[in-house]
Chimera marker file (.cmm) of the C-alpha trace (Angstrom):
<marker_set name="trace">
<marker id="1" x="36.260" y="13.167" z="82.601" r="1" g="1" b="0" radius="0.5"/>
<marker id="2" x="39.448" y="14.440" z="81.547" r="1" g="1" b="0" radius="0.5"/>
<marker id="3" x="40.591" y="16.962" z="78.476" r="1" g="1" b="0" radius="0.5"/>
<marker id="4" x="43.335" y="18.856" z="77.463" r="1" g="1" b="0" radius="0.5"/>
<marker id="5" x="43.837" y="21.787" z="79.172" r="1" g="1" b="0" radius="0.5"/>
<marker id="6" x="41.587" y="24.506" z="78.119" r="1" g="1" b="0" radius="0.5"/>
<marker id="7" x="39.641" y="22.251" z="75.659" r="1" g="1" b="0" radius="0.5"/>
<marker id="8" x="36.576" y="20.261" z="75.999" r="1" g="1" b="0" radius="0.5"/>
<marker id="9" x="36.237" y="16.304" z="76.955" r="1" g="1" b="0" radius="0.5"/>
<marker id="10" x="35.240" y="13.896" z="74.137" r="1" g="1" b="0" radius="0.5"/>
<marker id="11" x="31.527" y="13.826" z="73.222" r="1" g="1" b="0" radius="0.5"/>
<marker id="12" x="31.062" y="10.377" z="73.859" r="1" g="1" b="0" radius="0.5"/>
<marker id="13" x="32.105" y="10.982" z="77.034" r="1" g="1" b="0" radius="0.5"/>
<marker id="14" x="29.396" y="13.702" z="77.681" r="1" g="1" b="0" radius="0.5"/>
<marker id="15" x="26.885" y="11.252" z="76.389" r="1" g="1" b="0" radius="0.5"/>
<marker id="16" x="27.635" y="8.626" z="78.873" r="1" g="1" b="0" radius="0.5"/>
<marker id="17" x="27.410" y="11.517" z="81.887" r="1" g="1" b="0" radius="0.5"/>
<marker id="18" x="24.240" y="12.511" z="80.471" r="1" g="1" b="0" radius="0.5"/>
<marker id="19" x="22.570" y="9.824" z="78.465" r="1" g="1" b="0" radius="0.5"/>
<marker id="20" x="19.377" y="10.997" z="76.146" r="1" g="1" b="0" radius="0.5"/>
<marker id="21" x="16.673" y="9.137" z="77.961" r="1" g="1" b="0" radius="0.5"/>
<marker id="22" x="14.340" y="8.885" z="75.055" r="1" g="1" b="0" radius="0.5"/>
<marker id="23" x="10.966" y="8.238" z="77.791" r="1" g="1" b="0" radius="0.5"/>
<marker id="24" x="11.930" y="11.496" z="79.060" r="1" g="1" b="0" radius="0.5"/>
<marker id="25" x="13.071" y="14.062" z="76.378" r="1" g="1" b="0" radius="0.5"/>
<marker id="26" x="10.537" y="16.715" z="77.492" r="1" g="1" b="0" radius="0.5"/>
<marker id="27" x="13.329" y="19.512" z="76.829" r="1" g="1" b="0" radius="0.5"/>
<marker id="28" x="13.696" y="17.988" z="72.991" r="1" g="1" b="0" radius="0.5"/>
<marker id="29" x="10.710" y="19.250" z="70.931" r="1" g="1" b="0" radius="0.5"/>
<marker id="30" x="10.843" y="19.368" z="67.013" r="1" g="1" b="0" radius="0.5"/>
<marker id="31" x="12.043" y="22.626" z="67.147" r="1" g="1" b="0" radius="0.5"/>
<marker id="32" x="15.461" y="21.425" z="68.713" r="1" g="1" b="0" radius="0.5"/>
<marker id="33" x="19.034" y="21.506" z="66.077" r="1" g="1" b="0" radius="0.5"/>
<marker id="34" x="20.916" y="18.382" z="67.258" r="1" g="1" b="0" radius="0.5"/>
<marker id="35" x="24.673" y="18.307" z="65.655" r="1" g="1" b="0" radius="0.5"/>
<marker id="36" x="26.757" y="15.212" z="66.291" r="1" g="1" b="0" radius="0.5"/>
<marker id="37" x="30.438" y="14.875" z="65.439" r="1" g="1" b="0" radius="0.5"/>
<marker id="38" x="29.678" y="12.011" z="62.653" r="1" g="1" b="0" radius="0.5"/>
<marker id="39" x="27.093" y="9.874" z="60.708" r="1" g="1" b="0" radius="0.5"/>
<marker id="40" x="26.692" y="6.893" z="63.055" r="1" g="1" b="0" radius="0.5"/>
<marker id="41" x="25.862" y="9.037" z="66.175" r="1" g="1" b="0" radius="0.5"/>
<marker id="42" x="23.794" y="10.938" z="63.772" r="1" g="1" b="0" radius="0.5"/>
<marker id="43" x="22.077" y="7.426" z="62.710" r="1" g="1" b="0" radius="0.5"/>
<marker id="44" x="21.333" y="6.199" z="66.161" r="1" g="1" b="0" radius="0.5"/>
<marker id="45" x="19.745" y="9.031" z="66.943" r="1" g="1" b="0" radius="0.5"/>
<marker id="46" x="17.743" y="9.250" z="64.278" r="1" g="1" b="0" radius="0.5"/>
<marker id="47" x="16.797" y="5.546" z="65.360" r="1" g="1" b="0" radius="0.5"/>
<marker id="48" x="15.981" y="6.928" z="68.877" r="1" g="1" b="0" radius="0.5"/>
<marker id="49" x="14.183" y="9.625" z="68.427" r="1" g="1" b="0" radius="0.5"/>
<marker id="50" x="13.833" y="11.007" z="65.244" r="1" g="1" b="0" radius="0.5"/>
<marker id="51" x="9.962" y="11.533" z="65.495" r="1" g="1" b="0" radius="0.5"/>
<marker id="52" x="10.627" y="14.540" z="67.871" r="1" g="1" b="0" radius="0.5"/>
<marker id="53" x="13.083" y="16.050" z="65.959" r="1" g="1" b="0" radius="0.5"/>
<marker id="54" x="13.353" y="17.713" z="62.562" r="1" g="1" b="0" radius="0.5"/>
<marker id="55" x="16.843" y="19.025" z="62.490" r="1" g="1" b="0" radius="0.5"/>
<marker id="56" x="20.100" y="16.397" z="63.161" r="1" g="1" b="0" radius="0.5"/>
<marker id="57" x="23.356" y="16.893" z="61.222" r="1" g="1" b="0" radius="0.5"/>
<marker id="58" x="26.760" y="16.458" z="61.945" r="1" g="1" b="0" radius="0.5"/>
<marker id="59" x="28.429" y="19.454" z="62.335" r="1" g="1" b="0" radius="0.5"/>
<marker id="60" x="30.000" y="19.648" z="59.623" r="1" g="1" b="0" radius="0.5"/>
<marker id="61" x="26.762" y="18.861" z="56.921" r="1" g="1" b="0" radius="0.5"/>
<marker id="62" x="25.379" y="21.688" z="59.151" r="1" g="1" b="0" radius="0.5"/>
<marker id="63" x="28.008" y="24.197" z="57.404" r="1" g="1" b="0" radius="0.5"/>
<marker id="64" x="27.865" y="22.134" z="54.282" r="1" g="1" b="0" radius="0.5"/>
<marker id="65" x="30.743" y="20.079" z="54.274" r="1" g="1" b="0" radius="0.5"/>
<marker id="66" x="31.251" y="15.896" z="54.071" r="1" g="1" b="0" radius="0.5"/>
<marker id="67" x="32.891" y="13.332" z="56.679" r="1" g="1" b="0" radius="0.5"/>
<marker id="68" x="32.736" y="13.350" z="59.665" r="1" g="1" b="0" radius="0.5"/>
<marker id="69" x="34.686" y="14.967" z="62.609" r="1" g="1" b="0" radius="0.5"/>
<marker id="70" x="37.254" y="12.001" z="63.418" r="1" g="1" b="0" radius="0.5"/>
<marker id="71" x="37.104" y="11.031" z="67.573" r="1" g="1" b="0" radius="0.5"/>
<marker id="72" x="40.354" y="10.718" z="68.632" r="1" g="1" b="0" radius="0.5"/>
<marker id="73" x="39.351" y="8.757" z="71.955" r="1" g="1" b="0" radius="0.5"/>
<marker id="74" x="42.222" y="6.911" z="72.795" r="1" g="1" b="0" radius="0.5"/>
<marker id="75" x="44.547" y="8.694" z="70.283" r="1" g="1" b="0" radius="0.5"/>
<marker id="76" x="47.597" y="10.916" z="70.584" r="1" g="1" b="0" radius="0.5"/>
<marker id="77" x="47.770" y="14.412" z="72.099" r="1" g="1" b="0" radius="0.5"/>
<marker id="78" x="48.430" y="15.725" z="68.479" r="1" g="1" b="0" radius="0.5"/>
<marker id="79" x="44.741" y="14.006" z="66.889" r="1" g="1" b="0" radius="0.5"/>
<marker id="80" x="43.179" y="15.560" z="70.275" r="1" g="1" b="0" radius="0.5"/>
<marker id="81" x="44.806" y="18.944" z="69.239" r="1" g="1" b="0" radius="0.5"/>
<marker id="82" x="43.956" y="18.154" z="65.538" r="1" g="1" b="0" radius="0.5"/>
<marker id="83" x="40.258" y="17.404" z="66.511" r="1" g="1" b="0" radius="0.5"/>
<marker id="84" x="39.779" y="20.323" z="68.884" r="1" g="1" b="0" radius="0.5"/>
<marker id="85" x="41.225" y="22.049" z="66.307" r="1" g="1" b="0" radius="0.5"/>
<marker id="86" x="38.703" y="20.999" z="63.885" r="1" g="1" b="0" radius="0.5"/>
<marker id="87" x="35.864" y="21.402" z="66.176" r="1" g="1" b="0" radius="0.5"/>
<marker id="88" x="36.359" y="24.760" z="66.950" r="1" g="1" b="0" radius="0.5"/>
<marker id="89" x="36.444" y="26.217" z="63.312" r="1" g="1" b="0" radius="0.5"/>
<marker id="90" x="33.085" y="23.897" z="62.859" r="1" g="1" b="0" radius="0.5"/>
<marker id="91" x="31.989" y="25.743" z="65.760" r="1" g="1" b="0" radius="0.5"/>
<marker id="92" x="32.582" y="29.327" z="64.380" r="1" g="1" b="0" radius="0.5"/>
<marker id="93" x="30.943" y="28.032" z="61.133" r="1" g="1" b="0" radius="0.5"/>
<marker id="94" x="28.015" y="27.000" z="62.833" r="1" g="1" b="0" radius="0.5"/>
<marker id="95" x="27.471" y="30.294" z="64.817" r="1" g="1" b="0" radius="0.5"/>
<marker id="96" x="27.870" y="31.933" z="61.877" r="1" g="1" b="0" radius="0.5"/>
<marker id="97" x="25.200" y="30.243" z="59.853" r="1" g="1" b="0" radius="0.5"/>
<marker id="98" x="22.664" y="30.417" z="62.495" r="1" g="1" b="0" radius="0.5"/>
<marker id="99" x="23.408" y="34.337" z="63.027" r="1" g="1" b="0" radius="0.5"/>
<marker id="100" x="22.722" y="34.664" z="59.461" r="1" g="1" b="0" radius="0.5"/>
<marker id="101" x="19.008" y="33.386" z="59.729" r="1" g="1" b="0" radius="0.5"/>
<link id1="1" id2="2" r="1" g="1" b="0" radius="0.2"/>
<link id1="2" id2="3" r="1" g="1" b="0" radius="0.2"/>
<link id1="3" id2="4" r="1" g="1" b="0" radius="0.2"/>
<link id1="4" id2="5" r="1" g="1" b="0" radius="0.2"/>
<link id1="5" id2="6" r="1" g="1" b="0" radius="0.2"/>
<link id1="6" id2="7" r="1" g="1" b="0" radius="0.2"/>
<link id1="7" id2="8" r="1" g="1" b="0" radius="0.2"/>
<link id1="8" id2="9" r="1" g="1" b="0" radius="0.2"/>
<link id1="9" id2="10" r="1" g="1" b="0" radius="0.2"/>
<link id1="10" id2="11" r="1" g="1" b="0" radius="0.2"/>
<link id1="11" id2="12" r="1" g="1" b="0" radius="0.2"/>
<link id1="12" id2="13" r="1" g="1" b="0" radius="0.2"/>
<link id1="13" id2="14" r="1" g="1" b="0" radius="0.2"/>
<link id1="14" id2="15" r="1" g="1" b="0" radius="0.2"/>
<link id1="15" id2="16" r="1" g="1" b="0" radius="0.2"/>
<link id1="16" id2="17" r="1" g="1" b="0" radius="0.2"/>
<link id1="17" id2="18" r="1" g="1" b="0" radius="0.2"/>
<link id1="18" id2="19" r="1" g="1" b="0" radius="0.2"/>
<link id1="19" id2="20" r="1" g="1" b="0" radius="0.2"/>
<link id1="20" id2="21" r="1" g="1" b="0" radius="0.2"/>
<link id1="21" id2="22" r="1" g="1" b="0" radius="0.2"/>
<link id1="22" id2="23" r="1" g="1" b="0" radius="0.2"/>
<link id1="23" id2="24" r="1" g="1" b="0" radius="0.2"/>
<link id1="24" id2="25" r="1" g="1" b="0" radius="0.2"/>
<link id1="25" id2="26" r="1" g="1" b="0" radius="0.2"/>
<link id1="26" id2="27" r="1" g="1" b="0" radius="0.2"/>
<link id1="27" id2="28" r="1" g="1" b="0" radius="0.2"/>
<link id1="28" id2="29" r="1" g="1" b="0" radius="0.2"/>
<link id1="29" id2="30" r="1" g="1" b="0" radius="0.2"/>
<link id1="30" id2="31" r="1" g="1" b="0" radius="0.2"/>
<link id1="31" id2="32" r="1" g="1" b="0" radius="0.2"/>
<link id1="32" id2="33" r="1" g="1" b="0" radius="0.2"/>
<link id1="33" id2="34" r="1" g="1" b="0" radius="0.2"/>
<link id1="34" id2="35" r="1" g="1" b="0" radius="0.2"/>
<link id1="35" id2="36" r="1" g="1" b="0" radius="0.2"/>
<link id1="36" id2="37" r="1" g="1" b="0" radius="0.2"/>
<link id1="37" id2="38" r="1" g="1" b="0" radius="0.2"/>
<link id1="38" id2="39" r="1" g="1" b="0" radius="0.2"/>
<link id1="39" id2="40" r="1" g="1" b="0" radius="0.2"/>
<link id1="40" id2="41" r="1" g="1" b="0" radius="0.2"/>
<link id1="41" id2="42" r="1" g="1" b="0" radius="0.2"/>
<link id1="42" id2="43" r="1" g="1" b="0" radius="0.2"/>
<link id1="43" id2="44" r="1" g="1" b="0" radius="0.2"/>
<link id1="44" id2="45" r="1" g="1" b="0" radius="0.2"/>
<link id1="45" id2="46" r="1" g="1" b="0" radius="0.2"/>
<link id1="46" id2="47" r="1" g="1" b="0" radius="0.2"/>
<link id1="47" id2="48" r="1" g="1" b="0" radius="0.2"/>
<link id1="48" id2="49" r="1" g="1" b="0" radius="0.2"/>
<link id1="49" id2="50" r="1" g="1" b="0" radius="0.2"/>
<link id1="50" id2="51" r="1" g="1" b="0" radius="0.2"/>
<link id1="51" id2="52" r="1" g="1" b="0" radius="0.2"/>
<link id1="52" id2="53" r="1" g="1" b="0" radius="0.2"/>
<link id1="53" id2="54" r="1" g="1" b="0" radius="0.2"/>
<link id1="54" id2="55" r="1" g="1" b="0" radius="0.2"/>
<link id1="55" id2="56" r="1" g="1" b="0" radius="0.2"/>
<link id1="56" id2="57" r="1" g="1" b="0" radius="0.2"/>
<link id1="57" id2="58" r="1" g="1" b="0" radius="0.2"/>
<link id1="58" id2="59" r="1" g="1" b="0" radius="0.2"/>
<link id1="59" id2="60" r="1" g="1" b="0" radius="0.2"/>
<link id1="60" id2="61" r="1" g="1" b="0" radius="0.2"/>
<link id1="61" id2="62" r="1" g="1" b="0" radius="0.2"/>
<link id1="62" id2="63" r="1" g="1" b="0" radius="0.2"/>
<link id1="63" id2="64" r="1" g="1" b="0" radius="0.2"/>
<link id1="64" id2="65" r="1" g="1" b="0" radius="0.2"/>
<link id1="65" id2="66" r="1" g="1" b="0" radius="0.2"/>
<link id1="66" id2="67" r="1" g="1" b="0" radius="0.2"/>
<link id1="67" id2="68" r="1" g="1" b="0" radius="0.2"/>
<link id1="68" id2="69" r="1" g="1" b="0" radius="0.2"/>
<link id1="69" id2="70" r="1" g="1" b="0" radius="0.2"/>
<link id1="70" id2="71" r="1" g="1" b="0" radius="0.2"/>
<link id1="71" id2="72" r="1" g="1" b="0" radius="0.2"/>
<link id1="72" id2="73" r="1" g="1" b="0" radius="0.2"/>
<link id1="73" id2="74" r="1" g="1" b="0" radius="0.2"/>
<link id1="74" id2="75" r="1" g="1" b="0" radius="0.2"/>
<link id1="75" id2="76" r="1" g="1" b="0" radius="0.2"/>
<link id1="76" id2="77" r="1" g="1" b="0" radius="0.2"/>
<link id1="77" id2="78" r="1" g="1" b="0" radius="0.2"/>
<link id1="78" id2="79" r="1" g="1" b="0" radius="0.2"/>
<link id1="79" id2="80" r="1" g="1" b="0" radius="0.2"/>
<link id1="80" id2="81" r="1" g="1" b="0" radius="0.2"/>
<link id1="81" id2="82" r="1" g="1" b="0" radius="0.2"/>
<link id1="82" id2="83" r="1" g="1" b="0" radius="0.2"/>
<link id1="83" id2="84" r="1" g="1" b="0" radius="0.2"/>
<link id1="84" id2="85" r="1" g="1" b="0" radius="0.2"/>
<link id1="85" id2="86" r="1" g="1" b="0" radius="0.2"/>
<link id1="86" id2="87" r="1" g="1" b="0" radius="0.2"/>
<link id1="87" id2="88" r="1" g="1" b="0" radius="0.2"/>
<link id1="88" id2="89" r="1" g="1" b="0" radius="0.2"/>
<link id1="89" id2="90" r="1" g="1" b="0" radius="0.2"/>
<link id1="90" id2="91" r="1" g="1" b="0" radius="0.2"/>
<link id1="91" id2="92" r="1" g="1" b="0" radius="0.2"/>
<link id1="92" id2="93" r="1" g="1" b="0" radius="0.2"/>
<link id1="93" id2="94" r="1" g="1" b="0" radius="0.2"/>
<link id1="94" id2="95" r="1" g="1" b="0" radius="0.2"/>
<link id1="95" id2="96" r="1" g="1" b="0" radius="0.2"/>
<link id1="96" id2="97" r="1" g="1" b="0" radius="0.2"/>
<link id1="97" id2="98" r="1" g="1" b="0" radius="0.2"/>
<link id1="98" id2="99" r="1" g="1" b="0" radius="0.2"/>
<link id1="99" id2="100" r="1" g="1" b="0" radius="0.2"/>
<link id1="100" id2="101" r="1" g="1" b="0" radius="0.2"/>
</marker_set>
């Protein structure tokens, strides 16, 4: 997998490395927050295996906000910088909320 120096590979490409093998998702209970960057991965799991979990959002419904963070697979250095951009303050958001509980 490749990234931009100092900066994280695409999701997707995670997800192929390490597929969610939904016979086998002992380490997923309902307990488990899944984020996902937008609606359709959001959607598919769901599909998969919603019946084990309670919490899925995309990151940024998580920290109340609408879209979805844009995948810039195949795109421009700038929309990778953009997006890591834009993951990173969802990020911070996110910690944020979940130190608050």
């Amino acid at each position: 997998i490749n990234a931009m120096e100092g900066a994280i590979a695409s999701i997707d490409a995670y997800a192929s490395l390490f597929p969610i093998d939904t016979d086998n998702i002992s380490d997923i209970d309902k307990n488990t927050l899944v984020l996902t960057m937008s609606e359709a991965l959001k959607i598919e799991i769901m599909r998969d295996i919603a019946k084990t979990i309670n919490s899925i959002y995309t990151l940024p419904e998580f920290v109340g906000e609408d879209g979805d963070v844009v995948e810039p697979y195949g795109g421009t250095l700038a929309e990778y910088e953009a997006c890591f951009t834009e993951l990173a303050r969802l990020v911070k958001k996110t910690v944020y909320k979940i130190n608050e509980k």
